[in-house]
N, C-alpha and C positions, 0 to 999 in steps of 0.2 A: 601274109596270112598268120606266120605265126606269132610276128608281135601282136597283130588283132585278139588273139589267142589270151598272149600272155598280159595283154592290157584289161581283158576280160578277166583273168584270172585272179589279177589280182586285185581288181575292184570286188569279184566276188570275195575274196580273201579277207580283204581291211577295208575297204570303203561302205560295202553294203551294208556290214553288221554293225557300224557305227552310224548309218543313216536310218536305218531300223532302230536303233535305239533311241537317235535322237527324234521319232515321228512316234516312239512309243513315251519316250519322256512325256513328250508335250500334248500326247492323245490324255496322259493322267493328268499334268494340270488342267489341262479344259476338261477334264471329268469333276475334279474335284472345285475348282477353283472359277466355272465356269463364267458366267456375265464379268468377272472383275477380271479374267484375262480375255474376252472377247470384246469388253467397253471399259476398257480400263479408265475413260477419261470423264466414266459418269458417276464412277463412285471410290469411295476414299476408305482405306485399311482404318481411318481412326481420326476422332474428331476433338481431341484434348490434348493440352498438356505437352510431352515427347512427340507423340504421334500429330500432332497438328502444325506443331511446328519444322517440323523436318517437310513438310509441306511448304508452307508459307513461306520460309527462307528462297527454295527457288522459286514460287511462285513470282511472290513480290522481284526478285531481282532478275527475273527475265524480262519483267515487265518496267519497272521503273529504274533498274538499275543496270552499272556494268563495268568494267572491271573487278580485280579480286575485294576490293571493300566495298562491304553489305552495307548501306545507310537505311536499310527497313525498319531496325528495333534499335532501342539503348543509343534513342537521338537526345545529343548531339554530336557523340562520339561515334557513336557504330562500332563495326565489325570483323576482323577480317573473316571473308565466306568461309574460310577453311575449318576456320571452329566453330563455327554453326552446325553443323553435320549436314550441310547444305548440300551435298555432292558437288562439290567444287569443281574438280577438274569437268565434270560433263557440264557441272551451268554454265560454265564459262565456255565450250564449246557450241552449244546451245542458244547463250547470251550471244556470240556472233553471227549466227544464223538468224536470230531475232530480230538483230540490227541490220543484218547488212542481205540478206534474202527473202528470208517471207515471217510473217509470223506464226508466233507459235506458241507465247508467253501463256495463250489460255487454257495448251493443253500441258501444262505442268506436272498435272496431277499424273495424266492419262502417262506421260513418258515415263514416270517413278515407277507406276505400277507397274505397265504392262513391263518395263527392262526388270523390277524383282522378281516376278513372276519367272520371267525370258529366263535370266539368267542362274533358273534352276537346272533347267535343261542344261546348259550349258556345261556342267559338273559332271553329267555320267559318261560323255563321251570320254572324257580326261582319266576319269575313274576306272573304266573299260579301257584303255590304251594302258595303263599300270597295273593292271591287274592280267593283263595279257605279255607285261614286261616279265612278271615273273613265273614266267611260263602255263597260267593258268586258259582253260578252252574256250572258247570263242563262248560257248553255252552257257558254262558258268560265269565266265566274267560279264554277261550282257545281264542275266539275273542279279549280280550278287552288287553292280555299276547302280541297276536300279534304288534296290535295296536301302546303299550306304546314305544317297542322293537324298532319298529320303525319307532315310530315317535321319537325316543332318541337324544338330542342333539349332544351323543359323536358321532354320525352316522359321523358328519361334521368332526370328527377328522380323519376319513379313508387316507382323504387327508392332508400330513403333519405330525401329530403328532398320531402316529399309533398307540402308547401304550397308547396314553388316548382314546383310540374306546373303549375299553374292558368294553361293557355295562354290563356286566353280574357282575359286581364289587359289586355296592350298594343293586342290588338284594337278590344277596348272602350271602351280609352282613346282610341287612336287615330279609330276612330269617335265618339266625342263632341267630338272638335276639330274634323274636318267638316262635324258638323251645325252647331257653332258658329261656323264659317267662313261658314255659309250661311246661317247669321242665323234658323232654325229653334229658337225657342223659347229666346232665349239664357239668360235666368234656369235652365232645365231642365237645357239643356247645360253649362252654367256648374260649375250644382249637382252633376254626373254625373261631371265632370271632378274634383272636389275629392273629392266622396265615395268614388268608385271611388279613387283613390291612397290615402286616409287610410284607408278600410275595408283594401284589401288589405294596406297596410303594417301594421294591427292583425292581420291574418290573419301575415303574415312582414315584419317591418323591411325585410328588401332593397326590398320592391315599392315602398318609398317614396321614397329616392332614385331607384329605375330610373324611374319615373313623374314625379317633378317635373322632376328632367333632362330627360326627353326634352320635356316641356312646355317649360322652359325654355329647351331649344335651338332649338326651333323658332320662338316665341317672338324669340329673336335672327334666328334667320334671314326669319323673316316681317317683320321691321324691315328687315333690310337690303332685302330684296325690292322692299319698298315706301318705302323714303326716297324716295324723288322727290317721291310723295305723302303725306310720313310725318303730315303734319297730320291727313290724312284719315283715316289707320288709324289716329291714335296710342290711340284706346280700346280697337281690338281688340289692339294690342299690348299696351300695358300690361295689361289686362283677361288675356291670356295669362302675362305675369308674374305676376299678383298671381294666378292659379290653382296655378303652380307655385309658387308659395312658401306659401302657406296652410296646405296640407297638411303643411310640414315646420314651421309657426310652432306649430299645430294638436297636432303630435304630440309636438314638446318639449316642450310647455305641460304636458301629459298625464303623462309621463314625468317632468317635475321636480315635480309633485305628489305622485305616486305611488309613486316609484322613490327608495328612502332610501340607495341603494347610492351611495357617491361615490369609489369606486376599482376600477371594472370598467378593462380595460387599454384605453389613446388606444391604440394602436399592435401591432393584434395583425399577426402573422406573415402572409405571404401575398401581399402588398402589389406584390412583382415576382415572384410566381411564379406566382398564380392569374390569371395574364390570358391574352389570348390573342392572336392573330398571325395572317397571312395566311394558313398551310395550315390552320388551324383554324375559318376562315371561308370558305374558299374550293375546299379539297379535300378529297377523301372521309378516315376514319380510321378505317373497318370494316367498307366494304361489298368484295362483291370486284373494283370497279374500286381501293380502297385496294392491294389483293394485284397486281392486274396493273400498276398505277403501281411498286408497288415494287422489280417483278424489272427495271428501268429506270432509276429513279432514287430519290434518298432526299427527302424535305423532312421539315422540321422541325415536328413538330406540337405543340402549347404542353405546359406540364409535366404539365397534368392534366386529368381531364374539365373541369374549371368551362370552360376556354377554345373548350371546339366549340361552334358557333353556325353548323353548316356548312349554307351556303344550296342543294346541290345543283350536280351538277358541271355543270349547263346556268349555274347561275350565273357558274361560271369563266367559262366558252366568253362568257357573255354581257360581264363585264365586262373580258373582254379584248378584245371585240370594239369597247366603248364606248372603251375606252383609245385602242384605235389609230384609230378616228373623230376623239376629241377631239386625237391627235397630230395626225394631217393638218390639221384645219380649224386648228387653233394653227400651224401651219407654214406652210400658204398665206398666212397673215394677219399673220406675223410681222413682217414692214418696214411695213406698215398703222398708221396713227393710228389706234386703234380708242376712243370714246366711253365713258365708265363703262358706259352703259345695254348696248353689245356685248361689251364683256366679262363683266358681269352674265351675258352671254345665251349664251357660252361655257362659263361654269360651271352655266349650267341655273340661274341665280336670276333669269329675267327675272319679274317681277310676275305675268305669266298664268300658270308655270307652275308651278301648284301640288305636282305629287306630286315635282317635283324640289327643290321646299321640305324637303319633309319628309325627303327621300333627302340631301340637306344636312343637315340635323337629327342624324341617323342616323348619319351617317357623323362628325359631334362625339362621339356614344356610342362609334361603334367604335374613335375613337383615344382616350376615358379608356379602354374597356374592353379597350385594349392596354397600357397605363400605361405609351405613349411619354412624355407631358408631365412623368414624375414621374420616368422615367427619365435624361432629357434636365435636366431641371430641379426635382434634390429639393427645393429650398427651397417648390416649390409644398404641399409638406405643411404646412409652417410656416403656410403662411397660408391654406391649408385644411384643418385638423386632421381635422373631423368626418372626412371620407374619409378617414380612414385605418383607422376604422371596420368602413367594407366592404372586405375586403382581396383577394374573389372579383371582383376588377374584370370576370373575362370573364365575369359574368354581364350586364353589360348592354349587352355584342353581342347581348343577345336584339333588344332596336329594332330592330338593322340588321337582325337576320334578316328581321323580319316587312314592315318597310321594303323592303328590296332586293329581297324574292322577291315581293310587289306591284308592283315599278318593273319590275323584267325580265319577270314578266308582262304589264304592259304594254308592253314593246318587242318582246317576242317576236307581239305580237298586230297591234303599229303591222306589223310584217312579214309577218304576214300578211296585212294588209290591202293592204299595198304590191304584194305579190304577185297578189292579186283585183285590184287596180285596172289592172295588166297585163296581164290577159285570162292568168293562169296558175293558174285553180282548183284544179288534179290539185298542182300542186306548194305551192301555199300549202296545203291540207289535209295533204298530207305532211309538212312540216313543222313544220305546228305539231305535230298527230299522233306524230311523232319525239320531239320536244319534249315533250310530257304523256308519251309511254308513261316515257321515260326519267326521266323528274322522277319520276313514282308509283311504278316499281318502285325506286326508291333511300327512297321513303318506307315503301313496303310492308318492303322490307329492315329498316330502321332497326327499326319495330313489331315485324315479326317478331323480331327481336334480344331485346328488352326484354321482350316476352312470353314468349320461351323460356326468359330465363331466372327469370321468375319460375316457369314452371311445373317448370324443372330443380331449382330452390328447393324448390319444393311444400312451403312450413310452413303448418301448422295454428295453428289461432289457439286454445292449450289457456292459455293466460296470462293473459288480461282475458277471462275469459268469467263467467257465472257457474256453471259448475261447478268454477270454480277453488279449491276448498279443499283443495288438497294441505299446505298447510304447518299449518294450522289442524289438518290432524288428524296429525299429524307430533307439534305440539306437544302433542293429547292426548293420543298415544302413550306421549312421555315425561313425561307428568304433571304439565306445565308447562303457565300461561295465558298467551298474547298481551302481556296488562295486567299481566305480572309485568316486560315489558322496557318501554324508555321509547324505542327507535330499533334501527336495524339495522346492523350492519357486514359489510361486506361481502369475503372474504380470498379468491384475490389478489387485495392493493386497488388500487382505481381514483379518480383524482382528476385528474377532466380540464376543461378549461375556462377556466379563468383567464388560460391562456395563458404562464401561468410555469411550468407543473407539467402535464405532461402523464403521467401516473401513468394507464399501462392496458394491466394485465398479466396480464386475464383478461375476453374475452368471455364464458364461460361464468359468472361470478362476476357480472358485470353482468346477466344472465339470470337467475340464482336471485335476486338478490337482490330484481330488481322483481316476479319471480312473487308472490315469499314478501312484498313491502310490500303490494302491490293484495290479494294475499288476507288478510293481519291489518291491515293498517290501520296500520300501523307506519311511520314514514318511517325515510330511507336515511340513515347521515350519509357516504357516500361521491357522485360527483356527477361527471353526464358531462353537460355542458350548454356552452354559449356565452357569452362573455363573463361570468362568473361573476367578484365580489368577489375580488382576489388575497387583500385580508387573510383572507378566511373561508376561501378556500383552504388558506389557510398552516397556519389555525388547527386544520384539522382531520387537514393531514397530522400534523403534531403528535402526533396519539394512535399512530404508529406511531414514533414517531420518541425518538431516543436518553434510557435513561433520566434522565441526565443536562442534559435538557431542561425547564423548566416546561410542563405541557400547560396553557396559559391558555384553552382551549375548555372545561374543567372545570367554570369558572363559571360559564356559563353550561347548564349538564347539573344536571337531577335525580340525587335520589340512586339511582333504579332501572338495574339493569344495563343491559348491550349486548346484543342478541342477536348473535351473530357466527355468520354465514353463508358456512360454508366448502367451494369446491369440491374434488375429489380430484387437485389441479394440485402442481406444484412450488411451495413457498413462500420467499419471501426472509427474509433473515435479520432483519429488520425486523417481519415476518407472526408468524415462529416464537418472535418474543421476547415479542409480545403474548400467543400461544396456548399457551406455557408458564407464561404466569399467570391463564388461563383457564380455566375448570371442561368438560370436555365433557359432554354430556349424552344425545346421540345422533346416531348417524349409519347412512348404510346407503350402498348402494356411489353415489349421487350427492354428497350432502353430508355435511359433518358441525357438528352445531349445537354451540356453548360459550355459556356465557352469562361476560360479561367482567362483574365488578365494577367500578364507580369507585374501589374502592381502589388497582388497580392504574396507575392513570395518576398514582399520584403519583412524586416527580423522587428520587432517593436521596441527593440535599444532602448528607444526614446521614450517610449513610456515607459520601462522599469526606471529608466533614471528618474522622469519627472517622480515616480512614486518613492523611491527610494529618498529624493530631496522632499518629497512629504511628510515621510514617517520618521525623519533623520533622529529628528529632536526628542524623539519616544522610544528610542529602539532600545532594550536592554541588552546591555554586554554580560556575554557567558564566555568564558576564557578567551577564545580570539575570535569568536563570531557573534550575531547581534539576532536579536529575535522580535519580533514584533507583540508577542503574549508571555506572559510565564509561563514556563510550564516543564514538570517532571521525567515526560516522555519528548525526552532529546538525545541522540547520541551524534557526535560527530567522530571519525576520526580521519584525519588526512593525511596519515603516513611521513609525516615529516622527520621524524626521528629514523625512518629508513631510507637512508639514503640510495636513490638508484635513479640513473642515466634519462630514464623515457617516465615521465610525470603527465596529466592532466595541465596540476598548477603545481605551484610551490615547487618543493627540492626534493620530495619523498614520495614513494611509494610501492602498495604491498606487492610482494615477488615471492611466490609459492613456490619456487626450486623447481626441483623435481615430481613436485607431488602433485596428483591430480583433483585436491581439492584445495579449498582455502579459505580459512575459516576468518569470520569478518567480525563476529559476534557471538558471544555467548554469555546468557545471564537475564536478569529481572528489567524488563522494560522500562517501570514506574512501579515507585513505591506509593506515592499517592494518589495520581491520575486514575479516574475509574475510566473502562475499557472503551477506549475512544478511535475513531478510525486513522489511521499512521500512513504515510507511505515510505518506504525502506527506498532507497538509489541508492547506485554505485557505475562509474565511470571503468569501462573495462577496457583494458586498449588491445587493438587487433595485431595481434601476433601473426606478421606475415608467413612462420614457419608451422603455424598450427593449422590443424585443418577447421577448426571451426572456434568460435564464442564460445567462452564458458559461459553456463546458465545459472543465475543466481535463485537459491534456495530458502525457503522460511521454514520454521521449524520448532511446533509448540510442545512445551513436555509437562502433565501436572503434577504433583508433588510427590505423585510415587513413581514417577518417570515415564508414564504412558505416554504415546504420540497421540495430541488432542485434535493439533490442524496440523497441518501441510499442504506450501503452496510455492511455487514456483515460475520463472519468468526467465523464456529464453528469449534470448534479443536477437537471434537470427532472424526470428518472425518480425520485429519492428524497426521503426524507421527512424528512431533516434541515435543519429548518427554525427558527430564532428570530426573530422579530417581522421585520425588514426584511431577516435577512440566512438567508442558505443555506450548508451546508459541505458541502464536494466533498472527497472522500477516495480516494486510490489505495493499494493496499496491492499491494507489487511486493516483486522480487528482484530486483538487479542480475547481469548475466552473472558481468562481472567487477568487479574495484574498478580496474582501470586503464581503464576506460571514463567515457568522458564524459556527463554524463548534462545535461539540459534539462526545463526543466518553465516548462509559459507556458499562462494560456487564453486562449482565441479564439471571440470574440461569431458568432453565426448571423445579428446583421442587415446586411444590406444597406447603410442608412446607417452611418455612424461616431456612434458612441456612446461615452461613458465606462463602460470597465470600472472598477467599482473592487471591489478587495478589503482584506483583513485579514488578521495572522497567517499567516503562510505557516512550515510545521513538519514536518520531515522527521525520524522518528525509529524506532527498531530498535520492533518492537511489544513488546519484555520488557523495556522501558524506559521509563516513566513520567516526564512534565514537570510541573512547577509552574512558576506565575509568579503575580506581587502577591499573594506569600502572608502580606505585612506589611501589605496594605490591610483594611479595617475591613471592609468589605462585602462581595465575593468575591473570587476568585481562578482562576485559569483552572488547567485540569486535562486532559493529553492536548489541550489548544486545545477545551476547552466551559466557561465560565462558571461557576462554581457559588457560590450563594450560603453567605455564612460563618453559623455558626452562633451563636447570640446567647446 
């Protein structure tokens, strides 16, 4: 009877107030989030771009694919699933159930959603067990669990990037360093702490630095804490090291097995822009205290969503209240000899106190995840490469969020108690009261935000479903099979990821074309994904790219067509060069389908030579190249007198140092040519250590120095591309010929990088250049390579 007693007891104690919160969590998302958490698999968070893709990836490979390489986009190479943001470790559990149980490939959609959704709940129960670790009452920690939950920054990731929603991450984590602080089962906790970092970063790579960092910081700071005793703890310290680092030994090991790719880019873009800063952790940026702050004053909030991580405007109030605490006590104590151990106890790392451990910890994340230390001192990338990896630094202000809004709930509570213990109940209830309504209506706000506008969205999920055979019967329409084409193309093309080439110039083309792969089975060779192969990149702009180009992608391509899958958009003249040697075969007012042969991707070699042996006898020679007209407005130069290692052609070329621009040109076009249309080229080679192309600039000035035009051409957006190098072409008209003109490009990174180019050629367009038309093997033409004819 009494254990009955005592089994009861303590289900009332711990069991019930955590099942009560988790039926009150999920009573708020079916409040707010209704139909898409009760039909998760009728409708879709997002129909573009990020958000459609992080779809499509598992869709397509539950259904056509299986193992860890994705062959859905960026055919003929693929993918491996992991850097797609595919949810990798669950498609691959999933993908076995697909295959070898029942299916399930059509409810794709419906799994993503309803588990982001699921998986908010899942964070307050963890939240509430840590905020009851540090002594706080069953009342307030089940209010204040709600709260944190959501008001969570990952809440914004519902939209777009699905698998960094999973709040209940750092919770979890957080909670198993606890238990194993507390010496509760530590082989279990041990186990919990590696698996949970190594599982979620299979689930999205971020979660795995953000998790052994935070391990690791604390980890440090649980060292300093306890040096006095360090003998004593040095197991649980180290034992906290060797947790955070296992996970990342674990998941390289994995990765260089696995991953045959050895040229995804060290250094993508982002690095000092996706971080974030004090108003982005510490003040509102949409609620309408954001709006009555602003008719006041302005602050600066970081460049982009990645940097909010805003803990709640009780936060401000609270850490500016700690501020000016910790000034006074620093200032009465100032002329004081104070002992390591009191200043220890000044900064909150005396040994007892543990959640000012952790808020130390935290506050290590929030200064990487401002990218002060890189900003203050780049050469720290040098000797930490990997991070340069994650270039969304202000995602891992998430610690400090879930960290700091635990700590000031506990201070906010030590005051209330302070208050009780003064014989002032009316006003300690008041205020904490103050305190919650205003914290939950800024989280209520937040939710409501990102529910509305998924419901303002209202897409239907008609694209991974299985009655999705719109293109199947499309193609029987026109009396064509599926298995007549061997991949898809996609027009306007899109070729985004690598990080060199960011080519996306049509959402709507990225939509047909994964409708039209998940319904035939066909993969894409177009590709919107992260960190993707620059060389496959390259290789498959290629197919849109001059024909004067080898398409070395060719090789690896059977001999059956392209399907090209075109929407009713503007096309560039790159698109339209492909589809005038394209067969159409049907269209109706959303697309229109052509099937490309491989005949057409071959390079016309042959006819520049025959022309070349045409005009041989007529060409005029100008110092070492040949022209087909006279003429005033020519500039070549080809850097041969600078001698350097990585060339186009010849033995030379320009190398900008350090400096982030590089000037090509400057001075009078023609002295007697009246204003005739030019196009300006230059060969820029891809700097595997740069995060992006530099983009070549024109630059007109009249005689009394004014800027008359300006025009510019970045080659990230196009598709002329040769093996390591890219060419940037302006095609202008000068005002005048007594104008001065400039021409220089200018790198987008941040650090100083070597620009180097090639060939720089400035020529009327009805006038035609030759060079090394005596060499044996090619010869350059208009500045493109071409080989000689044998």
């Amino acid at each position: 009877m009494q254990k009955q007693q005592s089994k009861k007891d303590r289900f009332k104690k711990k069991a019930l107030p955590i099942l009560l919160l988790l039926i009150t969590t999920y009573v708020i998302i079916t409040y707010f989030f209704g139909k898409f958490f009760l039909e998760p698999n009728t409708w879709m968070f997002g129909q573009y771009g990020d958000d459609l893709k992080n779809y499509f990836h598992p869709a397509y490979h539950l259904k056509h694919g299986k193992g860890y390489w994705f062959d859905g986009m960026g055919y003929p190479f693929g993918e491996h699933l992991l850097f797609t943001d595919g949810h990798f470790l669950l498609v691959q559990l999933l993908n076995w159930v697909d295959n070898n149980l029942f299916t399930i490939h059509h409810y794709s959609v419906g799994i993503i959603n309803f588990w982001t959704l699921f998986s908010i709940g899942l964070s307050a129960p963890f939240l509430y067990l840590i905020l009851r670790k540090f002594s706080m009452p069953v009342w307030y920690s089940f209010a204040v669990a709600l709260i944190i939950t959501f008001l969570s920054p990952q809440i914004q990731r519902i939209i777009g990037h699905y698998s960094l929603s999973y709040t209940y991450f750092i919770p979890v984590l957080w909670y198993g360093i606890l238990q194993y602080l507390d010496g509760e089962r530590p082989l279990f906790y041990g186990g919990l702490l590696v698996s949970t970092i190594l599982i979620l970063g299979l689930i999205h790579p971020y979660y795995l630095p953000l998790g052994c960092l935070f391990l690791l910081s604390y980890a440090l700071i649980y060292s300093i804490q306890h040096s006095e005793k360090f003998r004593k703890q040095l197991k649980t310290s180290l034992s906290l090291f060797f947790f955070g680092c296992l996970p990342l030994v674990l998941f390289f090991l994995y990765i260089s097995i696995t991953d045959p790719v050895t040229d995804r880019h060290p250094a993508p873009y982002g690095l000092f822009d996706y971080h974030t800063n004090f108003a982005g952790v510490f003040l509102p940026n949409r609620t309408p205290v954001f709006q009555l702050l602003s008719n006041f004053f302005t602050y600066k909030l970081p460049n982009t969503a990645e940097g909010y991580s805003y803990v709640g405007l009780v936060g401000f109030f609270g850490i500016m209240l700690i501020l000016i605490r910790f000034g006074i006590k620093i200032g009465k104590n100032r002329k004081k000899k104070l002992s390591n151990k009191k200043r220890l106890g000044y900064l909150g790392l005396r040994s007892h106190q543990r959640m000012s451990g952790f808020l130390w910890a935290a506050v290590l994340m929030l200064i990487l995840a401002s990218a002060i230390p890189f900003r203050l001192f780049p050469q720290l990338l040098d000797i930490l490469p990997p991070l340069k990896q994650f270039r969304s630094l202000g995602r891992f202000a998430w610690v400090f969020y879930y960290v700091f809004t635990v700590f000031i709930a506990h201070q906010f509570y030590l005051r209330y108690r302070i208050l009780k213990k003064r014989r002032k109940p009316r006003l300690a209830l008041t205020f904490l009261a103050i305190i919650l309504l205003g914290w939950a209506t800024e989280a209520f706000i937040q939710v409501n935000y990102f529910s509305q506008k998924l419901f303002e969205l209202n897409i239907k999920n008609h694209l991974f479903t299985e009655n999705n055979k719109g293109y199947t019967q499309l193609l029987e329409d026109a009396g064509v099979s599926a298995n007549e084409f061997q991949a898809i193309l996609g027009l306007p093309y899109y070729n985004n990821g690598s990080e060199k080439l960011y080519i996306t110039r049509s959402d709507q083309a990225t939509h047909e074309t994964m409708k039209s792969a998940f319904d035939l089975g066909l993969p894409i060779m177009n590709f919107i994904s992260p960190r993707t192969s620059i060389a496959h990149a390259f290789e498959q702009a290629q197919l849109l790219s001059s024909d004067f180009i080898e398409k070395t992608i060719v090789n690896n391509l059977n001999d059956k067509p392209l399907l090209v899958v075109v929407t009713r958009e503007k096309l560039l003249d790159d698109e339209k060069r492909l589809l005038n040697k394209s067969t159409l075969f049907y269209e109706n007012k959303y697309v229109k389908l052509y099937k490309a042969p491989m005949s057409i991707f071959k390079n016309n070699h042959l006819t520049i030579n025959a022309k070349l042996e045409e005009v041989s006898d007529s060409l005029l020679k100008m110092n070492d190249f040949y022209l087909t007209e006279k003429t005033e407005s020519i500039i070549v130069k080809r850097f041969e007198e600078m001698n350097y290692p990585v060339t186009f052609e010849g033995n030379g070329a320009l190398n900008s140092g350090e400096k982030k621009t590089s000037l090509l040109f400057e001075g009078f076009l023609s002295k007697t040519d009246t204003p005739q249309w030019l196009e300006a080229s230059v060969w820029i080679y891809n700097d595997p250590n740069a995060h992006s192309i530099p983009y070549l600039n024109y630059e007109e000035y009249d005689e009394n120095g004014t800027l008359v035009s300006r025009k510019h051409y970045n080659p990230k957006f196009y598709t002329e591309v040769m093996k390591d190098w890219i060419k940037a072409t302006l095609v202008f008209k000068p005002k005048s010929i007594q104008n001065k003109s400039q021409f220089y490009l200018r790198t987008e990174n941040v650090l100083p990088s070597n620009i180097v180019c090639d060939n720089f050629i400035i020529r009327p367009l009805n006038v035609d250049i030759y060079m090394n038309i005596k060499d044996e093997d090619e010869f350059i033409y208009n500045n493109y390579k071409i080989k000689k004819s044998k």
